[in-house]
C-alpha positions as semicolon CSV with decimal commas, in nm:
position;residue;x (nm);y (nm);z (nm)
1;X;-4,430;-12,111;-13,373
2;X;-4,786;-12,232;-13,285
3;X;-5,009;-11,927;-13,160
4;X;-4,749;-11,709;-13,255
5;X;-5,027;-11,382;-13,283
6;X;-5,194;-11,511;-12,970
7;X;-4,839;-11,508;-12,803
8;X;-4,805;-11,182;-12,937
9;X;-5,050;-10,999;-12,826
10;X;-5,091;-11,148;-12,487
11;X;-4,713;-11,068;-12,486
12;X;-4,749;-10,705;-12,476
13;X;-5,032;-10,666;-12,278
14;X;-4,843;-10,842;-12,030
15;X;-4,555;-10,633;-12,095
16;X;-4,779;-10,318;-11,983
17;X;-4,807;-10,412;-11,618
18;X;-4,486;-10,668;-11,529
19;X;-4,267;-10,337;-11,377
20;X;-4,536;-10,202;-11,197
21;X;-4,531;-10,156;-10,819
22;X;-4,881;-10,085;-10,763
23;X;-5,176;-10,270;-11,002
24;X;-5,500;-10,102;-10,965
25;X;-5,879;-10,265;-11,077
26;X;-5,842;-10,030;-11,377
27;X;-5,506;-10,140;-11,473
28;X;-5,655;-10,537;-11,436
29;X;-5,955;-10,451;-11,634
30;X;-5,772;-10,309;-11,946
31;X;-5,541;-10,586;-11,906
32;X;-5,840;-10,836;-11,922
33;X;-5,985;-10,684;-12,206
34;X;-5,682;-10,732;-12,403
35;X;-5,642;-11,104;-12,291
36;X;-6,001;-11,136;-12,391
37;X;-5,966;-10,960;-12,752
38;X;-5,638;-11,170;-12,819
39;X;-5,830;-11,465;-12,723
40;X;-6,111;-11,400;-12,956
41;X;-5,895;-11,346;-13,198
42;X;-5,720;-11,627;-13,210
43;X;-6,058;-11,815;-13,258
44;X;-6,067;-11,939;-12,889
45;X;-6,436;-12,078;-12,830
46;X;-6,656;-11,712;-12,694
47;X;-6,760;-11,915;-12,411
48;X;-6,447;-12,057;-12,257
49;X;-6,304;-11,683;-12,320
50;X;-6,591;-11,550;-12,094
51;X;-6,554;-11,819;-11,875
52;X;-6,140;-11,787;-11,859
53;X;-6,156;-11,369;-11,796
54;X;-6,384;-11,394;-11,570
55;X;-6,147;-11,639;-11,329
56;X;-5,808;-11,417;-11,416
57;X;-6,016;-11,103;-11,289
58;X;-6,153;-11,227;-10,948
59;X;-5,830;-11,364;-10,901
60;X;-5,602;-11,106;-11,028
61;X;-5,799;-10,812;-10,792
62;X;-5,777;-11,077;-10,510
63;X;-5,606;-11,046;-10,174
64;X;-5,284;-11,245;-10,312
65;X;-5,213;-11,015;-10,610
66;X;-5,321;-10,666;-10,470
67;X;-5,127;-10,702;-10,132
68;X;-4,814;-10,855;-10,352
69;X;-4,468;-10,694;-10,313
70;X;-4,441;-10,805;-10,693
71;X;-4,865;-10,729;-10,796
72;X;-4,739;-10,703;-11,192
73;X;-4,598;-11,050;-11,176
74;X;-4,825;-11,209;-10,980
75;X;-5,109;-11,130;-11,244
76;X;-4,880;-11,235;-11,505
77;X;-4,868;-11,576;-11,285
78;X;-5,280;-11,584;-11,266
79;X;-5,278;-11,577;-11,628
80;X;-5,060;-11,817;-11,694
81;X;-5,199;-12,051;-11,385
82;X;-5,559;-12,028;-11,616
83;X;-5,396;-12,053;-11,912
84;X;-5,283;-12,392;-11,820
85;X;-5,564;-12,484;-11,606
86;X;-5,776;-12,437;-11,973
87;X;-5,513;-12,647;-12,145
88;X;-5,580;-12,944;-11,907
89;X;-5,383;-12,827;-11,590
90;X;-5,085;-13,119;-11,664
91;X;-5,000;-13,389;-11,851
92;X;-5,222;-13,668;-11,912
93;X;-5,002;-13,975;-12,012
94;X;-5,111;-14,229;-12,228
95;X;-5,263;-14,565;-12,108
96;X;-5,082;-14,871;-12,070
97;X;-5,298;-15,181;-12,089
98;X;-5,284;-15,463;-11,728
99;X;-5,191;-15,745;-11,970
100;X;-5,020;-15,652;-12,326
101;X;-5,119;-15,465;-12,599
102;X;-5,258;-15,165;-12,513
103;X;-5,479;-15,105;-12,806
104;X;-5,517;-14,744;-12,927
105;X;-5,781;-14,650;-13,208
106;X;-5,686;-14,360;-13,407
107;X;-6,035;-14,209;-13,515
108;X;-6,073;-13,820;-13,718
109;X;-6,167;-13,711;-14,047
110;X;-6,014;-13,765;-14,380
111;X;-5,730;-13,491;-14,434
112;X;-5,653;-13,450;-14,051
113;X;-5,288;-13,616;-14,086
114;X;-5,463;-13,950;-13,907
115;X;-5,228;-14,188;-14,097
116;X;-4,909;-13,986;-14,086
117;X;-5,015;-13,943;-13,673
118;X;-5,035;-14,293;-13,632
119;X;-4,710;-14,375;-13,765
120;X;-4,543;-14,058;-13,577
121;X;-4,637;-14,197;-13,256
122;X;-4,543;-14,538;-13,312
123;X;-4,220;-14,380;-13,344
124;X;-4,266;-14,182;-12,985
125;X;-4,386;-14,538;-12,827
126;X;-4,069;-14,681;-12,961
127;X;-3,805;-14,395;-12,917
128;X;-3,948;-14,283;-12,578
129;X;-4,040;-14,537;-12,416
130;X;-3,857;-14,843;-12,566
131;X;-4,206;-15,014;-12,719
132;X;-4,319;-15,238;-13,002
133;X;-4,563;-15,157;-13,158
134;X;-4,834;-15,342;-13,456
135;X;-4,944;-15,057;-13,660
136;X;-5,264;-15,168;-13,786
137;X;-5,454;-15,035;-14,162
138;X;-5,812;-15,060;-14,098
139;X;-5,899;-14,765;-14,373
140;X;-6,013;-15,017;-14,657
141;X;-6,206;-14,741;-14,825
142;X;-5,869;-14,564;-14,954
143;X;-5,616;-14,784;-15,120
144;X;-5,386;-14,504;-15,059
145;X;-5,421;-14,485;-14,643
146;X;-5,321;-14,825;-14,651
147;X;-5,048;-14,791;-14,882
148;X;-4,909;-14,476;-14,695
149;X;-4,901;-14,650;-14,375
150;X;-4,671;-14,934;-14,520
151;X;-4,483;-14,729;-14,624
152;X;-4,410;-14,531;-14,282
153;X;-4,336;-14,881;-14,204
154;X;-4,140;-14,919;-14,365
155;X;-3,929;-14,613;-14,314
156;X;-3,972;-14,661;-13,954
157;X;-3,852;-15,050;-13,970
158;X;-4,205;-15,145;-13,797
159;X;-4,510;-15,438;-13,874
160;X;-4,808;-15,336;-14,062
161;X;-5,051;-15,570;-14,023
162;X;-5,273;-15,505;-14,397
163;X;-5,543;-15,759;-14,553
164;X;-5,648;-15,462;-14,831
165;X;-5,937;-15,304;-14,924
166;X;-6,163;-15,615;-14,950
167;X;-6,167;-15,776;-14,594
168;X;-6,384;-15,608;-14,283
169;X;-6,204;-15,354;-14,087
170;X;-6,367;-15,501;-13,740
171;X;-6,213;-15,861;-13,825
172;X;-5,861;-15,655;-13,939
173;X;-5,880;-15,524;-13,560
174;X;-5,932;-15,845;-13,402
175;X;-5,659;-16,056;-13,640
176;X;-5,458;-15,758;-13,550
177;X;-5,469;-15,767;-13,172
178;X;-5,429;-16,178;-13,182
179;X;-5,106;-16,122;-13,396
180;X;-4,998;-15,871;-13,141
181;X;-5,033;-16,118;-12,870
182;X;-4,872;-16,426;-13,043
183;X;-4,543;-16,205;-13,150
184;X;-4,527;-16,025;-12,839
185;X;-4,645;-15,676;-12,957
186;X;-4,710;-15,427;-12,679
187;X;-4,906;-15,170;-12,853
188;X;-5,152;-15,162;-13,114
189;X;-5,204;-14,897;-13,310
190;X;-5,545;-14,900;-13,530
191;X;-5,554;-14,660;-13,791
192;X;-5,933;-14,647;-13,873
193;X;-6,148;-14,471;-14,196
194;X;-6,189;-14,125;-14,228
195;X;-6,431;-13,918;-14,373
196;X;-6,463;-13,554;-14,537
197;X;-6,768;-13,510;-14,260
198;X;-6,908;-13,697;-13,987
199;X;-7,216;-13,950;-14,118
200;X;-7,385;-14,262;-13,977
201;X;-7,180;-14,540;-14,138
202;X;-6,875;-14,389;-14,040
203;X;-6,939;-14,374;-13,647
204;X;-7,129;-14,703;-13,691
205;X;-6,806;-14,874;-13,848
206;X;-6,591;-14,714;-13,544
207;X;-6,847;-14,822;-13,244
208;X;-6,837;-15,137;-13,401
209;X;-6,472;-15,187;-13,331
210;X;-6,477;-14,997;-13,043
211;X;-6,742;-15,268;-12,880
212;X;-6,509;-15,539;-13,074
213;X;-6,156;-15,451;-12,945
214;X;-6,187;-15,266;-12,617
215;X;-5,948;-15,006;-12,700
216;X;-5,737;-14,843;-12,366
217;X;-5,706;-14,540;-12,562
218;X;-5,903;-14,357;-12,825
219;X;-5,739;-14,060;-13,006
220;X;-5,907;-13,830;-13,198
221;X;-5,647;-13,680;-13,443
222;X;-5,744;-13,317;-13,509
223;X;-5,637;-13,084;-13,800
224;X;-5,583;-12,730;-13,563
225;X;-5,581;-12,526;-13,855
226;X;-5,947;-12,590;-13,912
227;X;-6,017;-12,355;-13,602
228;X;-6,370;-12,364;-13,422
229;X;-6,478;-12,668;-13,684
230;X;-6,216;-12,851;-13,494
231;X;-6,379;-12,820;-13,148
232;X;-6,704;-12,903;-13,356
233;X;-6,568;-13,221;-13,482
234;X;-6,440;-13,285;-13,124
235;X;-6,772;-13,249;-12,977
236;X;-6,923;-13,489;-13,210
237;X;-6,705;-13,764;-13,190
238;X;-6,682;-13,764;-12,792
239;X;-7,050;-13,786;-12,839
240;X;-7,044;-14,103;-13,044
241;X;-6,731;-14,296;-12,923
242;X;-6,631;-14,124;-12,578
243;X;-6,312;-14,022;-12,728
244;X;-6,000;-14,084;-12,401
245;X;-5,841;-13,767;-12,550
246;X;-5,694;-13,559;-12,840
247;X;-5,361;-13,525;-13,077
248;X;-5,377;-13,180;-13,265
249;X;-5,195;-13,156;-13,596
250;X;-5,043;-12,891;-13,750
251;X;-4,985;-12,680;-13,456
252;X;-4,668;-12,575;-13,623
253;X;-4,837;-12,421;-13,902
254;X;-4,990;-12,063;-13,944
255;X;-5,273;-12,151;-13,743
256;X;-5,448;-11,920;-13,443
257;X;-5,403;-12,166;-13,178
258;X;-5,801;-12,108;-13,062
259;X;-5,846;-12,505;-13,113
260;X;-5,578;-12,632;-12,861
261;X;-5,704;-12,346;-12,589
262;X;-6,071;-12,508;-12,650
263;X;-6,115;-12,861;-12,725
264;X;-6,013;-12,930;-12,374
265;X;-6,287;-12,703;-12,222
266;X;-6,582;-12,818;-12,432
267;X;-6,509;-13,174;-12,466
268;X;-6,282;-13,235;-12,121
269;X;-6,095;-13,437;-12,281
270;X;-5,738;-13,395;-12,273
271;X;-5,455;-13,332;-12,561
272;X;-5,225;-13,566;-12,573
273;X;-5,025;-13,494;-12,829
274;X;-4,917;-13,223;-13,038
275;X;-4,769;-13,278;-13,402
276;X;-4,499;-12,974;-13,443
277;X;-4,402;-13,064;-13,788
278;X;-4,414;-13,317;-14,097
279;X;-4,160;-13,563;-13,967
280;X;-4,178;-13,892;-13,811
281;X;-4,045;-13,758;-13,513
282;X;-4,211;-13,403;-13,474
283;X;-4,491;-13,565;-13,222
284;X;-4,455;-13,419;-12,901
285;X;-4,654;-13,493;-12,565
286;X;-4,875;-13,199;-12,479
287;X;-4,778;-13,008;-12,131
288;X;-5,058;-12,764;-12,028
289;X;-4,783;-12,531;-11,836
290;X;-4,520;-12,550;-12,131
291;X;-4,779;-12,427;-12,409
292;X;-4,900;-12,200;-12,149
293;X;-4,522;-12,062;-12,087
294;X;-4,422;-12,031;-12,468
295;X;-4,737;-11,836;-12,523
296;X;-4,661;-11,560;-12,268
297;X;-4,293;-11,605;-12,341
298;X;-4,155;-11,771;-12,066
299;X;-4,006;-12,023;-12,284
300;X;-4,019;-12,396;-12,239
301;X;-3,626;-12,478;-12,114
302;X;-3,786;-12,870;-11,970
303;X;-3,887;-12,961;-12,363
304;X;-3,571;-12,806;-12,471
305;X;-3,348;-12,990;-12,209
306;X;-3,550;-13,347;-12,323
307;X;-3,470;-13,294;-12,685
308;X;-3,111;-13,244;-12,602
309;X;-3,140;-13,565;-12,394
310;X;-3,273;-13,746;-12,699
311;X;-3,100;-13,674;-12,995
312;X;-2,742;-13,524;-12,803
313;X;-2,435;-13,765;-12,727
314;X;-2,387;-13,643;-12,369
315;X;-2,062;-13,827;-12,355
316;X;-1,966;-13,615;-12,694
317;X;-2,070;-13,308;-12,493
318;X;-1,853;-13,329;-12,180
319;X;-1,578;-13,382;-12,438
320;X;-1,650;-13,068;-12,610
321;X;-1,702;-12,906;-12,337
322;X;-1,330;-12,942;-12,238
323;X;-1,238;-12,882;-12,590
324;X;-1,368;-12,547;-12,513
325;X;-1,234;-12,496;-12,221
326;X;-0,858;-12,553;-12,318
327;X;-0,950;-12,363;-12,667
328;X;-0,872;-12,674;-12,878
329;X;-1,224;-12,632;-13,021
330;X;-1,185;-12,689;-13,393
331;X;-1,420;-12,676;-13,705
332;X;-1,396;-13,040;-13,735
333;X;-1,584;-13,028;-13,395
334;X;-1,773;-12,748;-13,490
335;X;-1,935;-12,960;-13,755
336;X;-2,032;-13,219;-13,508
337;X;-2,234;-12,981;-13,287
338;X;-2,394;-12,835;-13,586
339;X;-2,533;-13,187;-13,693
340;X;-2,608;-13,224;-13,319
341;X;-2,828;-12,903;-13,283
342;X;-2,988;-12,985;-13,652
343;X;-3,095;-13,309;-13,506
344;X;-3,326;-13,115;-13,228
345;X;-3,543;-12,919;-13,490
346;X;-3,561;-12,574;-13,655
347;X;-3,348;-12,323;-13,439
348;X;-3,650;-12,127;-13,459
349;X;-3,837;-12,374;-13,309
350;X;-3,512;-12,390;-12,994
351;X;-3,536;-12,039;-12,989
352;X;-3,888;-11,945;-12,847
353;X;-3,809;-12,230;-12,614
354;X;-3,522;-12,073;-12,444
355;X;-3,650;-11,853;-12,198
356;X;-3,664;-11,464;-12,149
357;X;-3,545;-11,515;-12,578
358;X;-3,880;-11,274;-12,661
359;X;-3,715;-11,019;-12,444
360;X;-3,358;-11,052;-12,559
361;X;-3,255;-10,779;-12,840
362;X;-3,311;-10,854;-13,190
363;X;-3,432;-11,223;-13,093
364;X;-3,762;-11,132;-13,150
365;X;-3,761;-11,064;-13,495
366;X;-3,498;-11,297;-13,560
367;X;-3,576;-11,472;-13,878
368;X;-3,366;-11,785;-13,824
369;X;-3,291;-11,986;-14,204
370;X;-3,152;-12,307;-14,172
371;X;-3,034;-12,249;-14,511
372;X;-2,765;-12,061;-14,356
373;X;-2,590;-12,375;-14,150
374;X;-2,591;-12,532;-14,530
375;X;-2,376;-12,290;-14,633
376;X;-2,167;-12,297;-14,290
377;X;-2,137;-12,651;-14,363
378;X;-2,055;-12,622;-14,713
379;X;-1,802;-12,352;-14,610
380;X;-1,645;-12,609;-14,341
381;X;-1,642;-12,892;-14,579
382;X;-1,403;-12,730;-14,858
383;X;-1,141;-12,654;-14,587
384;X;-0,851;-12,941;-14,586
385;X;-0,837;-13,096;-14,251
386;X;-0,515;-12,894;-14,177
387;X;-0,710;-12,586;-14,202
388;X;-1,010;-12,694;-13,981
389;X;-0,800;-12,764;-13,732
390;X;-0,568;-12,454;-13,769
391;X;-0,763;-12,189;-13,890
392;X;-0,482;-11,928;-13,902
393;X;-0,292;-12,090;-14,194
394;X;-0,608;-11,959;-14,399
395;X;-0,485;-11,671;-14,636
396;X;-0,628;-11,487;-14,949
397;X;-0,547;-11,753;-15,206
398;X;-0,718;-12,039;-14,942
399;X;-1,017;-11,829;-14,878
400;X;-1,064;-11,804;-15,267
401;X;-1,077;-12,147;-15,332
402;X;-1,310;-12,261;-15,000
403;X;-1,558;-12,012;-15,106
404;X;-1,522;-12,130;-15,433
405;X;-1,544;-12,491;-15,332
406;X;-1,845;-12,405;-15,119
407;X;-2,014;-12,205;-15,387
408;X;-1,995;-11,900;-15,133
409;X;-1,779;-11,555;-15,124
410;X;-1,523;-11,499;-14,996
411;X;-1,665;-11,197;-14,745
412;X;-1,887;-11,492;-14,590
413;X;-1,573;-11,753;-14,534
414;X;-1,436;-11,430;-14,384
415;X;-1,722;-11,373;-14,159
416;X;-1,741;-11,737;-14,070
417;X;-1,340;-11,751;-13,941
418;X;-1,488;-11,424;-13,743
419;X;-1,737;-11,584;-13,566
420;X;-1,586;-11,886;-13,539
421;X;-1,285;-11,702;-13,334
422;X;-1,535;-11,522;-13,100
423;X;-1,758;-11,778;-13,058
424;X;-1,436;-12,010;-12,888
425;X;-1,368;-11,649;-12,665
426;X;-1,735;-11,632;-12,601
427;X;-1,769;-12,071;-12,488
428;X;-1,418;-12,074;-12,265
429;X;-1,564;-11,796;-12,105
430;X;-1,922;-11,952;-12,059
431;X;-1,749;-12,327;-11,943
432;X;-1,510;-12,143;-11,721
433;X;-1,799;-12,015;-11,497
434;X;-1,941;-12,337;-11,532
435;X;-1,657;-12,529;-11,414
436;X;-1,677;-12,721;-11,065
437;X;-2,014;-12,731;-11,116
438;X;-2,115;-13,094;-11,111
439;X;-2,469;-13,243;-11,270
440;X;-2,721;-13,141;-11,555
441;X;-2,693;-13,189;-11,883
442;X;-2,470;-13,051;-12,114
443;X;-2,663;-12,907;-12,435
444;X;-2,487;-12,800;-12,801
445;X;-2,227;-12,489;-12,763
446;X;-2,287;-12,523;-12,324
């Protein structure tokens, strides 16, 4: 989980005051200095730490806190109201041009994940929002950026508009954006040269196309692992090309998180994006008050619902739903929701975002391998039809030769028929004090 030891700490300083019914200056001031050190830790800018204590004090020793019924929870809501105030405060959606395409120059340093970026949020454009876009390889310097964006679009079924290493990248821009306009492109997406540092000809190629193309957006794709050198970098381009905001890479990764919390605050520019993982669809939007809520451990149920909306068969849902209801849930189904739930992400990754799941027992040091749903699958996939759909003609000699089939034991195809048998007890249960209850949307095993 991104900022995983930041979340951690902060978690249990939290923790300290939520129950109490009376929070005094002394208990805000240890609590403060624990935000701070957790802060600094996780390689959060000194200034903007200074800066960010100093606002959750005042406000935390204020009228509205100290004169609370609730005082412990209304700090923890101070905190996270700053928290997401330093993040940006909300959402800033991307631009959309008055008369098609909107242009967007990708911009960063070599090794950042610029290329792989620019061909994740083609896909968002695409998938989220129903667009077309030109992907455009203006890196003529490296044979291979151009060669790895055809290929993403390959994979991704989308135009790459290429003239190799020899032409000029400010005349591939311009060919580009006519080519959009002629085949009725509504974004283009310019992925621009790198370097391993910032230098003259590099910011001199980029205001070049800048002044050239007129782009509505200009992203600045940023490696978060790379800590206070990414806020650096930040600073420097913003200087040279007045960057319109950020995309942070890697914030799935073992990183500190101290980037994210201060990019925004030193440059004011906002993030846009996040990339949570290495596939083309693992590009989210960036929501202040969601990263501010899975930090602290609220969880982040709105991301969580919109992933269900995206990659879950609603109409599939309802009908498992009853399935469940009248107990004619079978593995055959079972399978289904499996390859639904897959389709979301990592279940550790679903996990923190279910709220009050830091608090719940054992969830916290749940080490969730999706190994495991191989082997469920595997398990599911040497049973004859017959016995998915009647698991209680399943006797010694069967189990033998589905764990066999499955390359697994016998004790786990026992275990699994367990589960499987509590788990349709446990959802009839769950849809039977659901029932009559009209609206929302029905996620995997609801």
């Amino acid at each position: 989980m991104a900022f995983e030891g930041l979340a951690d700490r902060l978690q249990g300083t939290i923790k300290k005051i939520t129950g109490k019914g009376k929070v005094t200056e002394a208990d805000v001031k240890e609590m403060t200095r624990e935000v701070r050190l957790a802060l600094l830790e996780a390689d959060v800018n000194y200034k903007v730490v200074k800066d960010l204590i100093k606002r959750i004090k005042e406000r935390a020793v204020g009228q509205e806190v100290m004169e609370s019924l609730t005082p412990g929870q209304q700090v923890i809501k101070v905190v996270k109201e700053e928290l997401t105030e330093l993040m940006g405060g909300e959402q800033s959606k991307i631009a959309v041009a008055n008369k098609p395409p909107t242009v967007i120059m990708m911009v960063g340093l070599q090794g950042a994940g610029k290329t792989t970026t620019t061909g994740k949020l083609a896909n968002h454009l695409r998938k989220k929002f129903n667009r077309n876009p030109l992907l455009v390889a203006a890196d003529v310097y490296r044979p291979a950026a151009i060669d790895q964006l055809e290929t993403l679009g390959e994979q991704l079924e989308m135009p790459v508009y290429s003239k190799g290493t020899d032409a000029n990248p400010v005349d591939i821009a311009n060919e580009a954006i006519a080519k959009a306009k002629e085949e009725h492109h509504d974004y283009v997406l310019i992925d621009t040269a790198g370097r391993l540092h910032i230098d003259e000809d590099l910011m001199g190629e980029l205001t070049q196309i800048k002044e050239d193309t007129s782009p509505d957006e200009i992203f600045l794709v940023v490696d978060s692992m790379t800590g206070q050198d990414a806020v650096t970098v930040a600073d420097s381009f913003d200087d040279q090309l007045d960057i319109s905001g950020v995309v942070l890479t890697k914030l799935d990764g073992d990183t500190r998180g101290g980037a994210a919390l201060s990019i925004r605050a030193v440059t004011g520019k906002p993030i846009k994006f996040a990339g949570m993982g290495e596939k083309l669809d693992q590009l989210e939007a960036f929501h202040p008050d969601r990263m501010a809520s899975r930090i602290l451990g609220m969880g982040d149920v709105f991301s969580l619902i919109e992933k269900a909306e995206t990659e879950v068969d609603e109409k599939k849902a309802k009908e498992m739903q009853s399935k469940m209801r009248s107990m004619s849930f079978t593995f055959e189904d079972f399978l289904e929701q499996m390859e639904q739930v897959k389709s979301m992400g990592p279940l550790d990754e679903l996990i923190d975002m279910m709220p009050g799941a830091n608090k719940m027992k054992g969830m916290k040091n749940l080490q969730v391998d999706d190994k495991q749903l191989t082997h469920i699958e595997a398990i599911i996939q040497s049973m004859t039809k017959t016995e998915r759909v009647d698991p209680s003609v399943i006797n010694a000699s069967r189990k033998k030769r589905i764990a066999k089939g499955s390359g697994t034991s016998v004790a786990q195809v026992n275990r699994l028929l367990k589960q499987f048998e509590e788990m349709k007890k446990m959802m009839k249960q769950m849809t039977n004090q659901k029932k009559g209850k009209k609206g929302g949307m029905n996620l995997p095993f609801m």
